[in-house]
N, C-alpha and C positions, 0 to 999 in steps of 0.2 A: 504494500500500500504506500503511495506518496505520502512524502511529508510535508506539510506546510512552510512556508517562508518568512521566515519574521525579519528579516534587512536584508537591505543590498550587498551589504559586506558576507552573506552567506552566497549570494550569486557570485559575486566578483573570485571569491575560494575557488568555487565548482569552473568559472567558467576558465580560471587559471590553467586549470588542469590537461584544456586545449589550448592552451596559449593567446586566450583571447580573451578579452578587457570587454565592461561596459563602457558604452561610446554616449550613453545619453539615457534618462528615464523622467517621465510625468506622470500627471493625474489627465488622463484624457478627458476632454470637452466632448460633446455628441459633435461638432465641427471639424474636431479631429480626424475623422473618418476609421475609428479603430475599432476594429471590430467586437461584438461582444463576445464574454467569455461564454459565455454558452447564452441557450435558450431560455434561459433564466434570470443571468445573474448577469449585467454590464461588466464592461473589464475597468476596473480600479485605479489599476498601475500597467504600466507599459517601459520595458524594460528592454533597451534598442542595447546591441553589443555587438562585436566582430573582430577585426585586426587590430589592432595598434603598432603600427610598425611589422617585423617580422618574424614577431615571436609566435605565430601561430605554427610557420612555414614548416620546422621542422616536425610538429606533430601531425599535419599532413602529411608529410612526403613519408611517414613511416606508415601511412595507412595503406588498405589496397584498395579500391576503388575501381570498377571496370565502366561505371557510366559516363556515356557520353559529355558529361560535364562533371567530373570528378569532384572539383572543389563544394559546387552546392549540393552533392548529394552527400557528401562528408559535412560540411554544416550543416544539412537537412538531419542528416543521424546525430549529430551532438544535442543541436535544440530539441528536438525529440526524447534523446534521453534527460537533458536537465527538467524539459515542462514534466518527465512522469516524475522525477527524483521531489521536485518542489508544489505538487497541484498546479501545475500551471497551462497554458493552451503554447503552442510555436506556430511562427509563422516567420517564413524565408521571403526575403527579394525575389526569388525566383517562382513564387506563388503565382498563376495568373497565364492570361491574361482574367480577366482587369490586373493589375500587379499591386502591392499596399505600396504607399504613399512613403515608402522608407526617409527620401533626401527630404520632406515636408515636415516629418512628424523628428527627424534629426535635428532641424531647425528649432522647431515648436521645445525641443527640450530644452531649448538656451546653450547647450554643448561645443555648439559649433556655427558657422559662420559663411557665406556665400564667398566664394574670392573672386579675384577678377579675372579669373579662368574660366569662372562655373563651377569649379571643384569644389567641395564642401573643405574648409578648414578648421582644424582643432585646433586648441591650443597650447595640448600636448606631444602629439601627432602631427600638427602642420597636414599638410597632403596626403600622407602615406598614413593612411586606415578609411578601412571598408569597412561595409556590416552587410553580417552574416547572419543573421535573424535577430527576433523578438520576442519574450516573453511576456506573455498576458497574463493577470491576476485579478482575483475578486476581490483579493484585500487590496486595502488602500495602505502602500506599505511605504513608511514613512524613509522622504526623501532627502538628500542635502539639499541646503538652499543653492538657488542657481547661479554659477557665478554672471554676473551682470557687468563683467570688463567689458569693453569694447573691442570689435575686431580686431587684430593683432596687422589686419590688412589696411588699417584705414591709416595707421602711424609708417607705414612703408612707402614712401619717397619713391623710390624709384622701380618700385613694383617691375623686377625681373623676370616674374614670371612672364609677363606679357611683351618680352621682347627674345627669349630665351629659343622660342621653337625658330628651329633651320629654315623652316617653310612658311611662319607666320601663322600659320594654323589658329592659334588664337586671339583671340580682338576680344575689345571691351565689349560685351555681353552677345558675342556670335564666337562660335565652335564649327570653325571647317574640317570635319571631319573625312571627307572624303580627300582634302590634303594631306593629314595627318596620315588616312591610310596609305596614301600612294608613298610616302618619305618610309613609315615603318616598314612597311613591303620590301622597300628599293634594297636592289642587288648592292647598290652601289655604294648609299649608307645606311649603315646598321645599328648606329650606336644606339638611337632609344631603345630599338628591336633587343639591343644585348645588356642594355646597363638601365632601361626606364627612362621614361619623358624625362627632355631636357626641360621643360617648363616647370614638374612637379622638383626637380633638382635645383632649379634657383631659388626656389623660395628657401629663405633662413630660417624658419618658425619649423621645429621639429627635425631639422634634416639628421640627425642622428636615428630618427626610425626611417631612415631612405628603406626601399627591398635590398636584398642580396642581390647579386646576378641571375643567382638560378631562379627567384621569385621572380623579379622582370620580368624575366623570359616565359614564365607560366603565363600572365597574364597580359601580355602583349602576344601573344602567339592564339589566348581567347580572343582577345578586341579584333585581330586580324580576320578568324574564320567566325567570328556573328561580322563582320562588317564586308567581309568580302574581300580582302587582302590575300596578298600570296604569304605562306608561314610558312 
């Protein structure tokens, strides 16, 4: 039988144990669009977590995994084991279509921050953390207050991100992505293909959690085949 969850500091334990962090958690609004915990009970709390840098990376790669998208069905089995371990509901990015409103309700937590790339920014992480699902609860399970600094983007002067990609791929609030594929693709240069966006590597906020190599390359070799790229 599950057991119940009395703090977040008992998730952030469990959720260590795959090498991955809470990235954000609230009290949802019915505007939030968060689904309910069952057909009975509203969901209370809503507890958003994933990577933080690339501590997850090596308890993936010891797993085995034959699905065609190996990382979210390995996150799909972890959220799954912590919702039965704590009473709780999982829900993945990868749910859908319609798909849950992850980068919205990341927002809504106060956690994190829009940059001038589009990428969502931490302020412990900077660029470099994903999420990897959500945990939904009936209890209303008391939270820290939310830090309320100001983006870490808005005191940055010369915002390098936005001049950093080879190809220009990024502009203040447009994402050419079919530039971006065609540079990652190319025979010719490889370096984000081998080492991660040159864009996500300027930013100063968090560059200590950059990926390893071998993590880039995992997830630049996805972006490629959902976008259409040669990997």
């Amino acid at each position: 039988m599950s057991d119940s969850c009395n703090s977040l500091t008992e998730i952030e334990t469990a959720l260590a144990g795959a090498g991955l962090v809470v990235l954000g958690a609230f009290h949802p609004r019915p505007e939030d669009a968060v689904p309910a915990f069952s057909e009975q009970l509203c969901t209370a709390t809503i507890v958003l977590a994933g990577n933080g840098g690339g501590s997850m990376w090596p308890f993936f790669q010891s797993s085995t995994h034959s699905a065609e998208h190996p990382l979210n069905a390995w996150s799909a089995e972890i959220f799954q084991h912590l919702a039965k371990q704590f009473g709780a509901q999982a829900l993945s990015p990868a749910d859908g279509p319609p798909f849950h409103p992850f980068q919205r309700w990341a927002l809504r937590s106060g956690q994190t921050h829009t940059s001038p790339i589009g990428i969502l920014i931490h302020p412990k992480y900077g660029l470099w953390h994903s999420y990897r699902g959500a945990l939904l609860f009936a209890e209303c399970l008391e939270l820290p207050a939310v830090d309320e600094a100001p983006s870490p983007c808005h005191s940055c002067i010369d915002r390098p991100c936005l001049t950093a990609c080879p190809v220009g791929a990024f502009q203040t609030d447009f994402y050419d992505v079919e530039r971006c594929t065609g540079h990652v693709s190319s025979t010719k240069t490889n370096d984000c293909r081998m080492t991660g966006c040159r864009a996500r590597h300027a930013c100063p906020v968090g560059r200590e959690n950059a990926y390893s190599p071998a993590q880039a390359q995992f997830h630049m070799a996805a972006f490629l085949a959902r976008n259409g790229g040669r990997h």
